[in-house]
Z-matrix of the N, CA and C atoms (Angstrom, degrees):
N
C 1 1.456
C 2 1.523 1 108.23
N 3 1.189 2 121.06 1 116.08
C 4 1.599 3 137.47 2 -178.07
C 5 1.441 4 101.44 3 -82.38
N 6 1.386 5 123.08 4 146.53
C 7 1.644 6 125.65 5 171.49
C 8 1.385 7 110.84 6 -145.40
N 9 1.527 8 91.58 7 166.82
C 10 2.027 9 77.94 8 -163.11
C 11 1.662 10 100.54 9 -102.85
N 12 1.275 11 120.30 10 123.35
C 13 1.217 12 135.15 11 171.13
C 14 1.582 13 117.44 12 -17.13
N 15 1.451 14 114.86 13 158.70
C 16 1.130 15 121.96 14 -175.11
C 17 1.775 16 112.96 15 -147.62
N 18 0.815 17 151.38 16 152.60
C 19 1.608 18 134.30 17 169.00
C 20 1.724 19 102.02 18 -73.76
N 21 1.266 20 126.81 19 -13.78
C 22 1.236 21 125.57 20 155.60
C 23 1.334 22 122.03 21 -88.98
N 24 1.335 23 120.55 22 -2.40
C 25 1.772 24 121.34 23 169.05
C 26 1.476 25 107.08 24 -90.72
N 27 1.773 26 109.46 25 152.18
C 28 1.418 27 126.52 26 172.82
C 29 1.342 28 99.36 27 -63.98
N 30 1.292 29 97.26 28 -160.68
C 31 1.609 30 124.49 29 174.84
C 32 1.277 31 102.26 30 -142.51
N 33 1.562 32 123.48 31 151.83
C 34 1.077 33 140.31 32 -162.71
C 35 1.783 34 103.94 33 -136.89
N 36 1.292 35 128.85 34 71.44
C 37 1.399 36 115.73 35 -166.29
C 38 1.984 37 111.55 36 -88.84
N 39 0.871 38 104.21 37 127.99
C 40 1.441 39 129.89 38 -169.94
C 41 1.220 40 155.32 39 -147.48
N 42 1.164 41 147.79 40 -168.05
C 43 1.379 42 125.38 41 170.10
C 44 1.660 43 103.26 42 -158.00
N 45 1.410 44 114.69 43 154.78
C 46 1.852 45 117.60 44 -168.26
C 47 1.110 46 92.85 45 -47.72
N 48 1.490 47 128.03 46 -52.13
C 49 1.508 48 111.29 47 -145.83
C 50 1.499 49 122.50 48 -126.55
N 51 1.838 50 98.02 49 42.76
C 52 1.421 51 112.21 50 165.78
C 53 1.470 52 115.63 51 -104.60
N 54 1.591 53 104.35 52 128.31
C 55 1.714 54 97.74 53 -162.12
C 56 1.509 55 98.84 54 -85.81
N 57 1.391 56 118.85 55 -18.51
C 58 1.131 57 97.99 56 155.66
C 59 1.754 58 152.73 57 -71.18
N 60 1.190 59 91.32 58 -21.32
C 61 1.633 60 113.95 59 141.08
C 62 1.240 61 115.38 60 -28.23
N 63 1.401 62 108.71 61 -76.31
C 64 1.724 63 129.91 62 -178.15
C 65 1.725 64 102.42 63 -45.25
N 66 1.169 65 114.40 64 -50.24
C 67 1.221 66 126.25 65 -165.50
C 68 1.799 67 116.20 66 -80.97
N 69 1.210 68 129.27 67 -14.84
C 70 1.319 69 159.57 68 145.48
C 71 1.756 70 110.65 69 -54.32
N 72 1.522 71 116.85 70 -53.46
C 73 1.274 72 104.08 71 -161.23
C 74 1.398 73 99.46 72 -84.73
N 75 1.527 74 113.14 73 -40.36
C 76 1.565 75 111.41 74 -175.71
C 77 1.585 76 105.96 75 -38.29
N 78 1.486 77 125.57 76 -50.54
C 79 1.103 78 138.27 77 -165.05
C 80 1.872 79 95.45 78 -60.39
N 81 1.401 80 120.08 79 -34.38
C 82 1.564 81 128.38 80 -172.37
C 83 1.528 82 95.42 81 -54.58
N 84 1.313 83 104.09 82 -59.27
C 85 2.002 84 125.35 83 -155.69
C 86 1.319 85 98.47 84 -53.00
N 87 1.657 86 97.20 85 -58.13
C 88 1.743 87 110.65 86 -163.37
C 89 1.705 88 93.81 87 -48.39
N 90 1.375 89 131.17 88 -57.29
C 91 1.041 90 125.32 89 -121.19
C 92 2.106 91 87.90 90 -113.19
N 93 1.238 92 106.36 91 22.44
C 94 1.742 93 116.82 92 -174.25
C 95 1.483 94 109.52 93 28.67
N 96 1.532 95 119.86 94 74.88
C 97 1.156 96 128.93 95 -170.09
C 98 1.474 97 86.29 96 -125.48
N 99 1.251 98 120.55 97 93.24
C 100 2.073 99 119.65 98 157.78
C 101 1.466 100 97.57 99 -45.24
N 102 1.642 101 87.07 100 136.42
C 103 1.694 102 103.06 101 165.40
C 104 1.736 103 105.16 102 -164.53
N 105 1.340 104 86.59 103 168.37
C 106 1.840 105 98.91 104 170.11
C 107 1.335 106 119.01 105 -118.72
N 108 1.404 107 132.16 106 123.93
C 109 1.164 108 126.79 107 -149.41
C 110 2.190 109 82.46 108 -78.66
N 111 1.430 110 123.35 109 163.62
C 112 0.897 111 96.13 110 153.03
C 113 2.104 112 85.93 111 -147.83
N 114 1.667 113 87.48 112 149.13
C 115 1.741 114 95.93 113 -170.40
C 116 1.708 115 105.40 114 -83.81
N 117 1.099 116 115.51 115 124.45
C 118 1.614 117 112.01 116 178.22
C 119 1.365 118 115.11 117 -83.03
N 120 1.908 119 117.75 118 3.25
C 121 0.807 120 112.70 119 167.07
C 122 1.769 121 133.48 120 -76.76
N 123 1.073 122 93.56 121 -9.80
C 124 1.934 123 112.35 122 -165.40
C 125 2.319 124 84.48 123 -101.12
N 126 1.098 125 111.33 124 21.52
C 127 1.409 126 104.95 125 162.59
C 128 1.434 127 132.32 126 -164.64
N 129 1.363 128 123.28 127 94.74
C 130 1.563 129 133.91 128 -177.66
C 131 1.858 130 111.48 129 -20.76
N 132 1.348 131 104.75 130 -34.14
C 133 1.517 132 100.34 131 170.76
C 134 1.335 133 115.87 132 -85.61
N 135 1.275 134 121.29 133 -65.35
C 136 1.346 135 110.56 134 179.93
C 137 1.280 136 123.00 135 -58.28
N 138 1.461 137 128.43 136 -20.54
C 139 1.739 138 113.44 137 164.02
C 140 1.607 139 103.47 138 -59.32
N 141 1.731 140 111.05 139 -52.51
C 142 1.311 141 99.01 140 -175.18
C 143 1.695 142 130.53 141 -25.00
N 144 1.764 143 91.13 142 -63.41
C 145 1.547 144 113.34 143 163.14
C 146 1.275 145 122.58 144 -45.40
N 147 1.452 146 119.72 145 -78.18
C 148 1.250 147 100.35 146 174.49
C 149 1.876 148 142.07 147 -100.99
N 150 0.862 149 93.02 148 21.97
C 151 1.657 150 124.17 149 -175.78
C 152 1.833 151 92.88 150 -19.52
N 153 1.431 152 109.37 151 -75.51
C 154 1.382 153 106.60 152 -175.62
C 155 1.232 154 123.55 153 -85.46
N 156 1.103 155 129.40 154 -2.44
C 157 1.303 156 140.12 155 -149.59
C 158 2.101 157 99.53 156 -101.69
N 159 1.600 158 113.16 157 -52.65
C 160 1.011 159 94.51 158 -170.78
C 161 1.457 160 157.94 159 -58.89
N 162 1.438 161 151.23 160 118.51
C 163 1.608 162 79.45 161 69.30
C 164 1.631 163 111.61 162 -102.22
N 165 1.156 164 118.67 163 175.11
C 166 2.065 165 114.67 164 -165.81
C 167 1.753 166 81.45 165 -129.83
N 168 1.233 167 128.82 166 145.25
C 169 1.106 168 157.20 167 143.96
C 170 1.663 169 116.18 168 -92.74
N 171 1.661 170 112.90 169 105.65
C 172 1.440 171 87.96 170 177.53
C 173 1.698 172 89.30 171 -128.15
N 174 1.462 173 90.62 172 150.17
C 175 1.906 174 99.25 173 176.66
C 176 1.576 175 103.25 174 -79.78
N 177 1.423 176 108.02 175 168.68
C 178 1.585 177 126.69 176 165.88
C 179 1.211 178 106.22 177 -32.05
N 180 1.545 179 122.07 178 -58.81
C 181 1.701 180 119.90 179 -172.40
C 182 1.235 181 102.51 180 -98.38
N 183 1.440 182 116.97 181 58.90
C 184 1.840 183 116.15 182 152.56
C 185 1.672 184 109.78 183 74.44
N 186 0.769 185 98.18 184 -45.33
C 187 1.769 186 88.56 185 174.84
C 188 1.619 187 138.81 186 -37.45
N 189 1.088 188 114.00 187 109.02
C 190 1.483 189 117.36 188 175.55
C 191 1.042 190 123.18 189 -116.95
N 192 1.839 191 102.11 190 158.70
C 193 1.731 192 131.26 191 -144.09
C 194 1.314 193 87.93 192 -126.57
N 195 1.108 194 143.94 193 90.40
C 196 1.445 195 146.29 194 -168.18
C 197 1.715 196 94.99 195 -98.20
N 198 1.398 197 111.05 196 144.79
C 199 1.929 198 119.99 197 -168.02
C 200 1.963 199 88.91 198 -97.58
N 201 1.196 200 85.78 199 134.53
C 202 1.697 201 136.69 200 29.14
C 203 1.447 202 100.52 201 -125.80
N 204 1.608 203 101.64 202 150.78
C 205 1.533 204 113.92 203 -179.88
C 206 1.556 205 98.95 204 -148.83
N 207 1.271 206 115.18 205 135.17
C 208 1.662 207 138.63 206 161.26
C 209 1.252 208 124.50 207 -39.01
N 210 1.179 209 151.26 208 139.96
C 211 1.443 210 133.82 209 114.34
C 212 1.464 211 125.76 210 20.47
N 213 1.221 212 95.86 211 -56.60
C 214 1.782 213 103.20 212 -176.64
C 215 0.848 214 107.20 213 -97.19
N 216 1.728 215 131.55 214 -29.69
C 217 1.842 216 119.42 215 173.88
C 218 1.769 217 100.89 216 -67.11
N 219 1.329 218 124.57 217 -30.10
C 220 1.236 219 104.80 218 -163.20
C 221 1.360 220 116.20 219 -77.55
N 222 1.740 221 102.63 220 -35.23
C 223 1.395 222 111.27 221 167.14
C 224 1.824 223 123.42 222 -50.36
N 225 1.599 224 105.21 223 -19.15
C 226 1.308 225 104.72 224 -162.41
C 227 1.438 226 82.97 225 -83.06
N 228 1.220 227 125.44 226 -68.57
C 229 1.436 228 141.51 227 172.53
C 230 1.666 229 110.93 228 13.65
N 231 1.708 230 94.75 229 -74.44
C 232 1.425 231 126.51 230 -138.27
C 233 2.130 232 77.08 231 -94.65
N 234 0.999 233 134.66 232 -23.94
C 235 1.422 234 130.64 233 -178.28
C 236 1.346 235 116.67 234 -62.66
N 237 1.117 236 96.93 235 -36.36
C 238 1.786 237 105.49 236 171.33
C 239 1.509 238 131.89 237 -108.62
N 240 1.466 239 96.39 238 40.13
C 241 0.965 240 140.74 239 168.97
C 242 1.429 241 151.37 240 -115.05
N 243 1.529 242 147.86 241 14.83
C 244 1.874 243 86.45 242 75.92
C 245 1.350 244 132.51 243 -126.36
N 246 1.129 245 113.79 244 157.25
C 247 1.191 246 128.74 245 -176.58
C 248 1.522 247 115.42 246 -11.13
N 249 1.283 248 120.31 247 124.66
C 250 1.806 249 113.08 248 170.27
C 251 1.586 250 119.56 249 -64.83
């Protein structure tokens, strides 16, 4: 499920046919974390960037959740998030 960005939505960096991808966002839904999937394939930089790495979770203020991460890492993640 694709969503349309927000300056308060994550990022979801990925590609169609990484099942770990697949396996990353479920963990997004479960855990009601808004995001935008975005494909690093439709860009020469961001594959560069994240080519091996995905999938990358990054918040509004730059921060990234690089996989594999838990239930509880994501929750820790997304807790300090945002700022008081």
């Amino acid at each position: 499920m694709e969503r349309r960005t927000s300056a308060q939505q994550c990022q979801l960096f990925s590609t169609s046919a990484c099942h770990l991808c697949d396996i990353a966002e479920g963990l997004l839904l479960e855990a009601g974390v808004m995001f935008e999937k975005v494909d690093i394939s439709d860009s020469d930089e961001l594959f560069e960037r994240y080519g091996v790495l995905i999938p990358v979770l990054r918040r509004p203020d730059g921060k990234e959740l690089n996989w594999p991460f838990s239930p509880g890492q994501l929750r820790a993640f997304m807790s300090s998030w945002p700022p008081p």
